[in-house]
C-alpha positions, 0 to 999 in steps of 0.5 A, spaced: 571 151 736 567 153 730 567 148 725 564 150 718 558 148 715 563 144 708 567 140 715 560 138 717 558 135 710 565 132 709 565 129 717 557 127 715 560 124 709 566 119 712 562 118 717 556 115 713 562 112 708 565 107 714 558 106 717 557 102 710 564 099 711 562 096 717 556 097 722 558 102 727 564 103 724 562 111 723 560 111 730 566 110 732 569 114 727 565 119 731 569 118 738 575 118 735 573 124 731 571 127 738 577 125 741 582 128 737 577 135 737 579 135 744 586 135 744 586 140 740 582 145 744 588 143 748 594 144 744 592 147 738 598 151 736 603 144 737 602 142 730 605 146 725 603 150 720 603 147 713 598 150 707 596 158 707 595 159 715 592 150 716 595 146 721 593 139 721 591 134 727 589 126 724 584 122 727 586 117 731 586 110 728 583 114 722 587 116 715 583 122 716 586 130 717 582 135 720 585 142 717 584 149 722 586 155 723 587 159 730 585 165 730 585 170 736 585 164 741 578 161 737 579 154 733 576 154 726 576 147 722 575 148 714 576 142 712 576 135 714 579 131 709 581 122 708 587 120 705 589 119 702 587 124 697 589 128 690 594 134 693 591 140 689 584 138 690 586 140 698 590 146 696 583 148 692 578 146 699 584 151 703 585 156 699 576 158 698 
């Protein structure tokens, strides 16, 4: 699995915006993140394409999607998005 430099940021992000919420909420944010990651190594192609060539796995507990591609057996995660969100702006994170 790679995941790009902009999902890292935006996972650094979320994970520093529920920390402020809470202490140790970004934390767990973090091992829920975890979790999913791994079911999707493990079921990568279950969820549906739904933008260009994305799939969507949510965050368990979390309203967040991590968008991926599946390319030649290897996992690519682009994106790593809360919501609720303004459609277009994840359109446009999607298609660059």
């Amino acid at each position: 699995m790679i995941i790009r430099n902009r999902a890292q940021v935006e996972i650094a992000e979320i994970m520093h915006w529920y920390e402020e919420k809470e202490n140790g909420l970004g934390n767990y944010f973090l091992l829920c993140l975890d979790a999913s990651l791994e079911a999707m190594r493990r079921y990568p192609t279950a969820p549906r394409i739904i933008r260009h060539e994305y799939r969507r796995f949510f965050v368990r507990k979390f309203p967040v999607g991590v968008y991926y591609i599946v390319r030649n057996n290897r996992i690519f995660v682009d994106v790593v998005e809360p919501f609720p969100r303004d459609p277009s702006r994840l359109d446009e994170k999607l298609k660059s």
